[in-house]
C-alpha positions in Angstrom: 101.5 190.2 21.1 102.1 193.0 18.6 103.5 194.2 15.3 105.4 197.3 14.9 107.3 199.2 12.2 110.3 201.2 13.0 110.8 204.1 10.0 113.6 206.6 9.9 114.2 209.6 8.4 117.7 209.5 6.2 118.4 213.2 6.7 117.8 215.0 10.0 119.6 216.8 12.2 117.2 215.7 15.2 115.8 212.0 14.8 112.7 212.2 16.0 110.5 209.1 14.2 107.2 207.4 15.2 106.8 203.1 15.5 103.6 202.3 14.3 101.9 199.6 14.4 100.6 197.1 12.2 97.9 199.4 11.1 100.7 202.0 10.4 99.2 204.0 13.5 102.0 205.5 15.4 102.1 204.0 19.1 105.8 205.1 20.5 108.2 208.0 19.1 112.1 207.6 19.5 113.6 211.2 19.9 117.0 211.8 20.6 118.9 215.4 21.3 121.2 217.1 18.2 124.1 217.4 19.9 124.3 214.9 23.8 127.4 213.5 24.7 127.3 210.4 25.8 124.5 209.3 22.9 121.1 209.2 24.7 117.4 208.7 23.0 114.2 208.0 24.8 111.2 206.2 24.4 107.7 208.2 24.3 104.2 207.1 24.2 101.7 209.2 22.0 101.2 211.7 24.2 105.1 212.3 24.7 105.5 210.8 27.9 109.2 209.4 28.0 109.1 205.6 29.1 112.7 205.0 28.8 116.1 206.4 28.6 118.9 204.6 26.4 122.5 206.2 27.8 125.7 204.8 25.9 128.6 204.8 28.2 131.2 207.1 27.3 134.2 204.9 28.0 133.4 201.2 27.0 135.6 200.6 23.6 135.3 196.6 23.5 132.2 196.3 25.4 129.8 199.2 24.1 127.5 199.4 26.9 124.2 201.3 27.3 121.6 201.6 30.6 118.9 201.6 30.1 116.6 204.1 32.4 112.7 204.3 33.1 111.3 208.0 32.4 113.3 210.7 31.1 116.9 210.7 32.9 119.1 208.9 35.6 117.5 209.3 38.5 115.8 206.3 39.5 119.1 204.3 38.7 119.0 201.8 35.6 116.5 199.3 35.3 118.9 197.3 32.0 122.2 196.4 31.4 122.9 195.9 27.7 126.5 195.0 26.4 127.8 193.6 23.6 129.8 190.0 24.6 133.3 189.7 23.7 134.5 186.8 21.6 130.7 185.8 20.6 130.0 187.1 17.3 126.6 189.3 17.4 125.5 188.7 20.6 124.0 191.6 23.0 123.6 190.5 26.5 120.6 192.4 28.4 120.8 192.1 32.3 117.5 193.3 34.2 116.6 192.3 37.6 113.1 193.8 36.8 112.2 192.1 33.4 114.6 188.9 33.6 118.0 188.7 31.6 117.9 188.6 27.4 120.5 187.8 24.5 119.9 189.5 21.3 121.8 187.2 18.4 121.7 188.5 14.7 123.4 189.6 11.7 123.7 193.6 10.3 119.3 192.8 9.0 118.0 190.5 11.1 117.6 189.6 14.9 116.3 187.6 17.2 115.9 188.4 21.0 115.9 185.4 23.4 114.6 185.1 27.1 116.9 183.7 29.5 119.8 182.3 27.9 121.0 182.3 24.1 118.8 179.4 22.9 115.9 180.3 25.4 112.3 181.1 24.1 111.8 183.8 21.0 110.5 186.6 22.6 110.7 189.1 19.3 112.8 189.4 16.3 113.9 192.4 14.1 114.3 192.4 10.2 115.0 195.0 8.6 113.9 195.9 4.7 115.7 195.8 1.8 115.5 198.3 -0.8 113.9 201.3 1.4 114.8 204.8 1.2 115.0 205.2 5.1 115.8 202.5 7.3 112.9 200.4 8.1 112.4 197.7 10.2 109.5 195.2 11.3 109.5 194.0 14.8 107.2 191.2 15.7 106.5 190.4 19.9 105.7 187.7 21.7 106.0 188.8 25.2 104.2 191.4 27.3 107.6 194.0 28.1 106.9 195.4 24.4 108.0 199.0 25.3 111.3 197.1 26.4 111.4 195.1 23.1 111.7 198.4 21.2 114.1 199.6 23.0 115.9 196.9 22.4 115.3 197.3 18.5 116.2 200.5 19.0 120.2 200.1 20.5 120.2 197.2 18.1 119.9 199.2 15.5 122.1 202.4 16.4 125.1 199.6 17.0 124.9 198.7 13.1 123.5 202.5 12.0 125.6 205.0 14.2 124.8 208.0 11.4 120.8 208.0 13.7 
């Protein structure tokens, strides 16, 4: 369904970075706070709307667990539950009872994100560029939750790139 680009800056205090699309127009912005403890960053549309909320859990050391949140904070209770499964090498688990349950399987540059089970239907995949003087990565969708799908990218990529 869409094409995006993720591009981030290498040295800022506040990461604050547009996802464009295939035409390299921005469609979403990822801004986080300087300082927020646990680690939170939010989704925006263009017009700086927040769409989601991505809170880490301060106290999960084996499982790393984030909630995911619709608008800009806690209130509405989470709408995703996205850990990382013990004992199964690079493999996220995402539990929603609003948008159906996901497994993210990849290495440290590529991904793919799988409906339903582990080997369920492709519904995007992550790959990040060689060679780049910021961290870029191409994300290509096939389903219609595509603000959820680059979320997704998103934690993905903070669990391999903790200096954003």
């Amino acid at each position: 369904m869409g094409q995006y680009r993720i591009r981030q800056k290498y040295f800022a205090l506040k990461d604050k970075f547009a996802i464009n699309d295939a035409y390299e127009n921005p469609r979403y912005f990822c801004d986080t706070k300087l300082i927020s403890i646990p680690k939170k960053f939010w989704l925006e549309n263009t017009e700086g709307k927040k769409i989601y909320m991505a809170k880490f859990k301060l106290f999960s050391p084996f499982r790393k667990k984030v909630y995911i949140y619709r608008g800009a904070d806690d209130s509405d209770g989470y709408v995703a539950k996205v850990r990382h499964l013990l004992g199964i090498f690079n493999t996220i688990e995402v539990t929603s009872e609003a948008y159906g349950n996901y497994y993210i399987v990849g290495g440290k540059y590529n991904a793919v994100i799988h409906a339903d089970d582990k080997h369920g239907p492709i519904v995007a995949t992550l790959e990040k560029h060689f060679f780049k003087v910021a961290d870029t990565y191409d994300i290509n969708i096939n389903c219609r939750y595509e603000a959820l799908m680059l979320m997704l990218a998103l934690i993905y990529d903070y669990k391999y790139n903790k200096r954003h």
